[in-house]
C-alpha positions as CSV (number, residue, x, y, z in Angstrom):
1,X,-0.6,-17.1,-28.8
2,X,-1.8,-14.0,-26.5
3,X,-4.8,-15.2,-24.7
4,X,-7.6,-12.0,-23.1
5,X,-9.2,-12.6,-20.1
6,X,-11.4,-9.6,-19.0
7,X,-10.8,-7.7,-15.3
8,X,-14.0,-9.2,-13.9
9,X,-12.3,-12.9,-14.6
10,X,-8.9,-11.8,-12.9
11,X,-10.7,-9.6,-10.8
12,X,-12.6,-13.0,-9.8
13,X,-9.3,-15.5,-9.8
14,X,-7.6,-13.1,-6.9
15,X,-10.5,-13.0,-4.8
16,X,-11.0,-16.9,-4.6
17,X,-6.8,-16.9,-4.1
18,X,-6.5,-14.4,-1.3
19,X,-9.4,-16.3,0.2
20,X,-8.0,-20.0,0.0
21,X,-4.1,-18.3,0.6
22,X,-5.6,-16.2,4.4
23,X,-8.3,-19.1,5.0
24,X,-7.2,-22.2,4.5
25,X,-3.5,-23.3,5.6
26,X,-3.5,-26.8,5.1
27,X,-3.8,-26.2,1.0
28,X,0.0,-26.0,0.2
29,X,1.6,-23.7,-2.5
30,X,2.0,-26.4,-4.9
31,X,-1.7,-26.8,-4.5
32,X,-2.9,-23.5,-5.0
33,X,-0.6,-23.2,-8.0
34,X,-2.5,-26.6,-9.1
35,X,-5.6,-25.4,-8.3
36,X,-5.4,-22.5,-10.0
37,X,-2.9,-23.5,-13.1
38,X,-0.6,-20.9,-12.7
39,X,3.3,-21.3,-12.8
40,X,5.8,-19.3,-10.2
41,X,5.9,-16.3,-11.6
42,X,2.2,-15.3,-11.7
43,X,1.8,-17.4,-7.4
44,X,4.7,-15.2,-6.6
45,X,3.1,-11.9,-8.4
46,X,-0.8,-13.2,-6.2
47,X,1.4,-13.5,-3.2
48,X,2.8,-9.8,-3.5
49,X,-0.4,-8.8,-4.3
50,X,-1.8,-10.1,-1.1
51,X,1.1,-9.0,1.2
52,X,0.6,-5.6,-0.2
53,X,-3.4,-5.4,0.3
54,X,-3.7,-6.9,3.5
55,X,0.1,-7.3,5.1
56,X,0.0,-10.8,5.7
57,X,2.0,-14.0,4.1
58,X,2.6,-17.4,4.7
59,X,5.5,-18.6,6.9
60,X,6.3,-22.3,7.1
61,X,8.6,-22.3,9.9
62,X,6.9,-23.7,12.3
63,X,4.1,-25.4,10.5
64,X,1.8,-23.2,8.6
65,X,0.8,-20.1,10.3
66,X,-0.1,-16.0,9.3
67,X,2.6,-13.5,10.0
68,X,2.3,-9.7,9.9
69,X,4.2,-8.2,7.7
70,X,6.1,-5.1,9.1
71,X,5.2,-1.8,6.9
C-alpha cells in the first residue's frame, strides 16, 4: 500500500524535526523517531538532511551537545 502525502505536509514534518533535533537536546533519537513515527532509515535520511542545510549534527560523546560539521 503506497500512501501520498503532499510537499506542504513533508515540507511541514522537517521543519518541526530540524527544530526539536537543533533546539532541544534532552529529546533523544529514539524519541524523535517516536515522536515522529518514523523508522531508521527515514531519522537517518532527516539527519543528513539537516547536516547538509545547516552543518550541524548531534554528538553524544560527552553528553549531548552541537558540533560543526567540517565542509
Amino acid at each position: 500500500m503506497i500512501i501520498e502525502t503532499d510537499n506542504n505536509e513533508r515540507l511541514k514534518e522537517y521543519t518541526c524535526f530540524k527544530e526539536i533535533y537543533l533546539k532541544r537536546l534532552d529529546v533523544s533519537a529514539k524519541e524523535l523517531k517516536r515522536i515522529f513515527g518514523m523508522g531508521n532509515g527515514k531519522y537517518t535520511t532527516m539527519v543528513k538532511q539537516v547536516k547538509e542545510e545547516t552543518g550541524y549534527i548531534r554528538s553524544n560523546r560527552n553528553g549531548v551537545i552541537l558540533v560543526k560539521v567540517k565542509t
